[in-house]
C-alpha positions in Angstrom: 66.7 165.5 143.1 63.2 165.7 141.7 60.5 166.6 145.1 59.3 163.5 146.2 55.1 162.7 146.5 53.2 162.1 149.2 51.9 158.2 149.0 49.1 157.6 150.7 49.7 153.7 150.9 53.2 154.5 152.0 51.6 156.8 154.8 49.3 153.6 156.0 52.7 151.3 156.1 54.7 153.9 157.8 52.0 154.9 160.8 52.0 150.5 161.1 55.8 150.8 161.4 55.7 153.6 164.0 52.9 152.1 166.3 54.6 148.8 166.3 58.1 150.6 167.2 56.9 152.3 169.9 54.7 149.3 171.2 57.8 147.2 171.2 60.0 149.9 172.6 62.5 149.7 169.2 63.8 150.7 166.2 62.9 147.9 164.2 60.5 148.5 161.1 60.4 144.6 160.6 58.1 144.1 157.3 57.6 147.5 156.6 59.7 147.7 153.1 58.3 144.4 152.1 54.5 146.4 152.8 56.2 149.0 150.1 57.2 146.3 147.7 53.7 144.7 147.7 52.4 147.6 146.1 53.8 146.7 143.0 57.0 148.8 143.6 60.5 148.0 141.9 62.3 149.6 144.9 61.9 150.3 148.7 63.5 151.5 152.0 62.8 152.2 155.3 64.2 154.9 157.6 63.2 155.0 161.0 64.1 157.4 164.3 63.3 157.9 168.0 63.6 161.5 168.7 62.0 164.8 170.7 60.5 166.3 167.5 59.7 165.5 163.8 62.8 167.6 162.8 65.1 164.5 163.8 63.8 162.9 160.4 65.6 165.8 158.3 68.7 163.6 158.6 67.0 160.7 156.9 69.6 158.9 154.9 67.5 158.6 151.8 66.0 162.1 151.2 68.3 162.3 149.3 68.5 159.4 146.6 66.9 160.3 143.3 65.7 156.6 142.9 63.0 157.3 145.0 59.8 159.1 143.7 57.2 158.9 146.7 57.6 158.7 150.1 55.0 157.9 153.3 55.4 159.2 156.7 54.1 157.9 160.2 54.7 158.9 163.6 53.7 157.8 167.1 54.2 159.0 170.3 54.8 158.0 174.1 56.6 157.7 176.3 59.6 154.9 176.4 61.6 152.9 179.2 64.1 153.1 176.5 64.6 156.6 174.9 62.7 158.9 177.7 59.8 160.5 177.4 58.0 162.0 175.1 59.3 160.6 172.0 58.3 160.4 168.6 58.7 157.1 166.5 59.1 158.0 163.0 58.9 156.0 160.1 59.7 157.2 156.4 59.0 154.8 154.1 60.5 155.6 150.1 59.6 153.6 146.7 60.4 154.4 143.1 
């Protein structure tokens, strides 16, 4: 699989996605591949994790799927009533 490139537009959807997930206390990155689409991409998909440390992202599921060419990356922290403290949202955001 080709390396995949850093997207700045994907970075500014996938910080939204993590503020709003840890805000809300969830796991749901609700308009965040339709964000990816509007930028004139053919294909998009969101991964998102609660986790201790930006390593828990390695197991995205699409890292791995050559379809994708860039990629964008946001993280917020806190602490939650859900998960503990001291997590990190994390948002990966992946378009052709």
């Amino acid at each position: 699989v080709a390396p995949l490139v850093a997207d700045p537009a994907l970075d500014d959807v996938a910080r939204d996605a993590a503020a709003t997930m840890r805000a809300r206390d969830d796991t749901e990155a609700e308009g965040a591949a339709q964000r990816a689409l509007a930028l004139r991409r053919k294909l998009a998909a969101v991964d998102v994790f609660v986790g201790t440390g930006p390593q828990d992202a390695v197991r995205s599921a699409n890292l791995g799927d050559g379809r994708f060419r860039r990629v964008g990356v946001g993280v917020a922290t806190g602490d939650s009533a859900r998960f503990g403290k001291g997590r990190l949202w994390i948002a990966v955001v992946y378009s052709d």
